[in-house]
C-alpha positions, 0 to 999 in steps of 0.5 A: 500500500503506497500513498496512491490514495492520499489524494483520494475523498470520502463523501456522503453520496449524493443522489448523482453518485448513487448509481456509480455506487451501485456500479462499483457494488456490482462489479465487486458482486460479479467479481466475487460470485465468479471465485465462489464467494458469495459475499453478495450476489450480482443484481442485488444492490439496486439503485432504487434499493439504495435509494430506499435504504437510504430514505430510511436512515443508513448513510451512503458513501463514496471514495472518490479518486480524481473526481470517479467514484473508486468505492464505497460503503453504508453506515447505519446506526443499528443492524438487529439482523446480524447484531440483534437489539443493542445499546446505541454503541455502535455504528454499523458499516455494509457494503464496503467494495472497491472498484476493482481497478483501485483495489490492493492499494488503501482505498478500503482501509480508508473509508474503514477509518473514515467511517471509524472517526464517523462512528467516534464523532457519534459518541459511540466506541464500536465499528461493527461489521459483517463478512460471509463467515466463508471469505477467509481472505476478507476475513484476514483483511478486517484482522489484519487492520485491528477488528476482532471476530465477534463470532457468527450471527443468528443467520449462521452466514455472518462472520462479526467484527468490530474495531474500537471507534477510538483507534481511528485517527484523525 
């Protein structure tokens, strides 16, 4: 990882970036489903999906690399899905992909540490998230950059991490 990405942003999307979101989304879909991992299967994440999941209170955002949109993420404020009920301690982050061309060089570690000092500004200590409990590589990443596995949810597909939201820097 090089500092290919200092120069590279990260902002709420707006309604204009929210297909290239989606399009970043998919082909990380297709990329994952052709080696057998079935994180997220291609033609689930729509635009008029995200635009409802939006309206109902999860944040989208996009990295930006000379003004494209390179990747992306939602965050929301609680998952009883794979978290079941729990204290505001937490920010959930989803759907964190990378378009592949600027993947390997920093961008995800990026937008994990933006969306940790997002979590941090909230008051809340926890950045929480989920992988398919079968993806050892992405699972190794999340390790590698400090979350600690959580166990399996309720579902039984869901691997848990969580990383505290103070160790993300300014």
């Amino acid at each position: 990882m090089g500092g290919v990405y200092a120069i590279a942003r990260v902002d709420a999307a707006d309604s204009a970036s929210l297909a290239a979101f989606v399009a970043v989304h998919e082909e990380a879909a297709a990329w994952l489903w052709a080696r057998g991992i079935e994180q997220w299967r291609p033609g689930e994440c729509t635009l008029a999906t995200l635009r409802r999941e939006r309206a109902e209170g999860p944040e989208v955002y996009v990295a930006r690399r000379d003004g494209a949109v390179a990747g992306g993420f939602t965050l929301q404020w609680d998952d009883p899905e794979n978290w079941e009920e729990q204290p505001p301690v937490a920010g959930y982050l989803h759907a964190l992909c990378v378009r592949r061309a600027d993947a390997g060089h920093g961008l995800g570690a990026m937008m994990l540490d933006f969306a940790g000092r997002r979590v941090a500004k909230m008051g809340r200590p926890w950045l929480r998230l989920d992988c398919w409990k079968g993806n050892a590589t992405l699972r190794a990443y999340y390790e590698g950059l400090g979350f600690r596995y959580q166990g399996i949810g309720d579902h039984g597909w869901a691997a848990l991490y969580q990383r505290s939201s103070m160790s993300f820097q300014e």
